[in-house]
C-alpha positions, 0 to 999 in steps of 0.5 A: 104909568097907571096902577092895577090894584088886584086881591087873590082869594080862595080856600085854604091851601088853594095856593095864593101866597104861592101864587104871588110869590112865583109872579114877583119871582118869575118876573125879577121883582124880589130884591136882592136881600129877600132873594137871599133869605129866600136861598137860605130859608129852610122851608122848601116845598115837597120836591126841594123846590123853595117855598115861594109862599115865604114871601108874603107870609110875613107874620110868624103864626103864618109861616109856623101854620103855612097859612095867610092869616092876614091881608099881605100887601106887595108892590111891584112894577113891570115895563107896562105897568105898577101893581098892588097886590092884596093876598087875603086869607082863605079861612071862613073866619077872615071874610071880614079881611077879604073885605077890607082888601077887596074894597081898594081893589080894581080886580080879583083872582079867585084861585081854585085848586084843580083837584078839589074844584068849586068849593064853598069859598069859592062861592063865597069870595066870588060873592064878596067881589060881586058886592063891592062890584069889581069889574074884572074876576081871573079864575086861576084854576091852580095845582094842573100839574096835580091833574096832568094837566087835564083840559077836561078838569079846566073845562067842568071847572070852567062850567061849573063856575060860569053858573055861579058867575052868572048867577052873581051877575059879575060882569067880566070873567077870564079863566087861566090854568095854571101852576103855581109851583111849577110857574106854569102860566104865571109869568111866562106861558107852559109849555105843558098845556099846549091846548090853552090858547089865552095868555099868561097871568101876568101878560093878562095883568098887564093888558086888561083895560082899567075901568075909565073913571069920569073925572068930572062926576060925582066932585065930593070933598068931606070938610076935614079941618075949618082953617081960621087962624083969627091972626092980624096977618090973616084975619079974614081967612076962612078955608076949608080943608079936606081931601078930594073923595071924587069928582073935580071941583074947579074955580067958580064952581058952584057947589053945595053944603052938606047936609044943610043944602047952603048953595055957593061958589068957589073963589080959590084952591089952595094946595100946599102953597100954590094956587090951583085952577082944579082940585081933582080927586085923591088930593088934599086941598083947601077950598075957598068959598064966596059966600060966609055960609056955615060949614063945619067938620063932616060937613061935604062940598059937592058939585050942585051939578050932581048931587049925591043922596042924603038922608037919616035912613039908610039901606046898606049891605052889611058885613059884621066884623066883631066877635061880640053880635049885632046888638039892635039895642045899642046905639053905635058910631056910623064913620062916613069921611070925617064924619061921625054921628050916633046911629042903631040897626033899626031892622035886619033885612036879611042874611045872605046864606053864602052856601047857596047865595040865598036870602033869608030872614034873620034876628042877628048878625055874628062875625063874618056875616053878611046880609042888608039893613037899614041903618038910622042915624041921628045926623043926615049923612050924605052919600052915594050909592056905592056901585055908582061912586065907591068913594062915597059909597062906603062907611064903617061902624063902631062900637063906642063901648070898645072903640072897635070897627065892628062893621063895614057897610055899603050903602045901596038907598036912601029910604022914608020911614 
């Protein structure tokens, strides 16, 4: 059974964690123990109805404010298919955790609530999904009961919002009215909008076809852990250990070092205490290679047959999570895998304005801003561009002064200053 990795997004009060709740309600996947202190729960919904929100606001200052604060994961399967949920907060000072839950995600909801329609968020959300690429974009158009149901309000929204998509370049869009509250097309289709012809939330979640990956591109390992115990029983042992972040590798492969560019093959695969023929991705093995070359910690193996780029100079979207701004002076720690090597800021292309999507020249970056720099770092790193390979696409920045990530990047070009 494949896995649907999905965030929700969008304003405050849009109706996410509502949302979520009447999905894992209406299609029996609470157990028993939550359905119970949801029964008891003194938080109902205007009408009496429960508040089914209660189910994914799990921090306390979320539950007393009636607001999602941080990301919210859930888990859960139906007869067609397993689903990992991401509820992000709606507020302007959360993007940086929109972010985060969007980067492991396949799909986006983007909820709009009826009433109010496109909103700043909207935009804003709906850039971030554009950014990280996601193939996939739902837009629950949420709270219908509020407008009577009016397909007339579904369609200016619809239009409204096809600009933007257009505008952003998102590859698949599907539009689905709903109601949260009242569990109008949710999980079973309503009965009250009977001019709405396409299928239910969680009939859609469970049919759309997952972006096929290429098993064979782009085979990367980051080298985690040089395995050399020097013992009398295993004195010649030399393995490298790590975690497959794309691609396969198999047996007799050729492969390359990076970033020095030693070429070599491999001899065996090892995981846990068998031997392999393959490593694919998401395990977490230790290669064996023919020749005695040097390879350290967060140093990259890849397939000689696709090579990634490598370079000291690097242009890459960036998304600015401290309080405390972007300081051009400081030399910060750029994370990649395993590997971590001094870099600065070594100029701001641009700032994204979110309100109208336009770029425009900028001197600092502050929380929750998003635009492209060139990043130079102190070490070669080796990478992907992100939309071609994610997996390797991606890295974090750190403050050495506070230990804190203060920035996630996504690499776009190798550059020669």
């Amino acid at each position: 059974m494949d896995i649907l990795r999905f965030i929700t997004a969008g304003s405050v009060d849009d109706g996410k964690s509502t949302l979520i709740g009447r999905l894992l309600y209406d299609s029996g996947s609470i157990l028993a123990d939550q359905l119970e202190a949801l029964h008891s729960s003194n938080r109902k919904n205007d009408d009496g109805t429960i508040d089914l929100a209660i189910l994914t606001d799990g921090l306390k200052a979320e539950r007393e404010q009636g607001i999602t604060i941080d990301v919210a994961y859930k888990y859960f399967q139906t007869e067609k298919r397993k689903f990992i949920i991401a509820d992000a907060p709606g507020h302007i000072q959360y993007t940086r955790n929109m972010v985060t839950g969007a980067s492991n995600s396949e799909l986006a909801i983007i909820l709009i609530d009826a009433r109010n329609g496109v909103s700043e968020q909207t935009i804003r959300h709906s850039f971030l999904v554009s950014l990280l690429a996601l193939p996939h974009v739902v837009v629950c158009i949420n709270k219908m009961d509020m407008v009577d149901y009016s397909e007339t309000v579904f369609n200016d929204i619809k239009v409204a919002y096809l600009q933007i998509a257009e505008k952003l370049n998102l590859k698949e869009v599907t539009f689905i009215p709903v109601s949260a509250l009242k569990g109008d097309n949710i999980v079973n289709e309503s009965q009250a909008m009977p001019w709405y012809e396409g299928q239910s939330l969680l009939h859609y979640l469970e049919t759309v076809a997952l972006v096929p990956e290429h098993p064979f591109e782009h085979g990367r390992m980051p080298v985690q852990w040089v395995i050399r115990p020097q013992t009398d029983a295993l004195h010649d042992y030399r393995g490298y250990a790590g975690r497959m972040v794309s691609g396969t590798l198999k047996v007799n492969d050729d492969v390359v070092v990076q970033p020095s560019g030693f070429h070599t093959s491999i001899s065996r695969i090892e995981f846990a205490e068998q031997t392999l023929e393959k490593a694919e991705k998401g395990m977490s093995v230790t290669l064996h290679l023919k020749d005695d070359v040097d390879v350290s910690r967060g140093d990259m193996l890849v397939a000689t047959s696709n090579q990634p780029l490598r370079s000291k100079n690097i242009v890459a979207d960036f998304c600015w999570m401290d309080a405390r701004p972007l300081d051009t002076s400081v030399m910060y720690l750029l994370q990649h895998h395993s590997k971590q090597t001094k870099c600065k800021v070594q100029e701001i292309c641009y700032k994204v304005n979110i309100s109208n999507l336009e770029e425009h020249a900028a001197t600092d970056f502050k929380l929750n801003d998003i635009g492209r720099v060139v990043i130079k770092t102190s070490d070669p790193v080796t990478f992907d561009h992100y939309e071609q390979n994610p997996s390797n696409g991606g890295a974090i920045l750190i403050d050495p002064r506070t230990n804190l990530t203060v920035a996630a990047l996504l690499f776009r070009q190798a550059v020669d200053l």
